[in-house]
N, C-alpha and C positions, 0 to 999 in steps of 0.2 A: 484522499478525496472521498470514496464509499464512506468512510467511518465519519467521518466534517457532516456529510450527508445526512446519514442517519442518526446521527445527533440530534440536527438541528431540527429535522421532519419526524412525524410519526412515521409515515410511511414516506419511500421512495422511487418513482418507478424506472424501470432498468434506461427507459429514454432520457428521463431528464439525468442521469447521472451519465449517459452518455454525450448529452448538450455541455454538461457541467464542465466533464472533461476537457472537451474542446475548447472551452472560453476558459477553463484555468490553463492549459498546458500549450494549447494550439496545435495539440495532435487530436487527430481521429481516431477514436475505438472503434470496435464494436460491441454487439450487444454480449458474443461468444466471449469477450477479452473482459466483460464486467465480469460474465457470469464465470468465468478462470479467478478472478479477484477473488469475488466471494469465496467460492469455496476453498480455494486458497486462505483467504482470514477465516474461513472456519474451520477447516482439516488440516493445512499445512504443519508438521511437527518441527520443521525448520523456523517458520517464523512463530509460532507458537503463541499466537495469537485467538486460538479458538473462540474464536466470534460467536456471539448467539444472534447469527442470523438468520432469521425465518423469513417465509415467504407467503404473502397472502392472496390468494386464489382469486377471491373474488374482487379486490381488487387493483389486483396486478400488479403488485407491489412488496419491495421488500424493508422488513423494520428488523430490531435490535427486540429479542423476546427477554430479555433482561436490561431492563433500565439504567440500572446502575453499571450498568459494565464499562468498562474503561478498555479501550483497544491494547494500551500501554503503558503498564505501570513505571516505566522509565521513558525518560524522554532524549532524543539526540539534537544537537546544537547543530545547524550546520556551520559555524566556525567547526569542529571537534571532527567532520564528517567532510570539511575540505580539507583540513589537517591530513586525516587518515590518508586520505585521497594520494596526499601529493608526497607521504611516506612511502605509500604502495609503489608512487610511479619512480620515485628519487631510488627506491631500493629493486627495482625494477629487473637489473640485469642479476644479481641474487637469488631473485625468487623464480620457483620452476615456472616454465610458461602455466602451466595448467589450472597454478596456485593462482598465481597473475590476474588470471582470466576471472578465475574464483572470489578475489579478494575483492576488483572490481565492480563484479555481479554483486555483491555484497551492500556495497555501500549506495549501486543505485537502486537497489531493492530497499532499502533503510529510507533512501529517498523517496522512492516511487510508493511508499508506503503512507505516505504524509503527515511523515513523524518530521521533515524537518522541510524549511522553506527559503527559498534562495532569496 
């Protein structure tokens, strides 16, 4: 949703991508839960996504300080990502709880990333 966002806007501000949320997903954020995203898409070495995103001061607003940057140079199918999904849970009693738990977090991180749309 962030990266849809600052695509499409030069600049974004942390409220309306907090509105955004709620009319795409019908959860509430907050403003703390954007500002985890972000720096998350810009430091996270897990999702590896190193975002260029900056933050403009005056006014109060975040953009993408490289243009051309692409969130994800690969893209997940959510066919490919309910698949995954229902191997994790069919092979369920095999895998260590901890994995489980992990494997899961996974695929709604992939999701919640909005690389992929139901």
């Amino acid at each position: 949703m962030i990266d849809e966002l600052l695509r499409k806007q030069l600049y974004v501000k942390s409220s309306y991508m907090i509105e955004r949320c709620r009319i795409e997903t019908g959860f509430n954020v907050t403003r703390r839960t954007i500002q985890l995203d972000i720096y998350a898409m810009k430091n996270d070495s897990f999702l590896g996504f190193y975002a260029p995103i900056d933050y403009y001061n005056s006014r109060k607003a975040y953009y993408y300080s490289d243009k051309e940057y692409v969130l994800n140079r690969f893209y997940h199918f959510s066919v490919e990502i309910d698949r995954l999904e229902k191997l994790i849970l069919y092979y369920r009693d095999s895998i260590a709880l901890i994995y489980l738990r992990e494997l899961l977090e996974i695929t709604a991180r992939i999701r919640s990333a909005g690389e992929v749309s139901r």
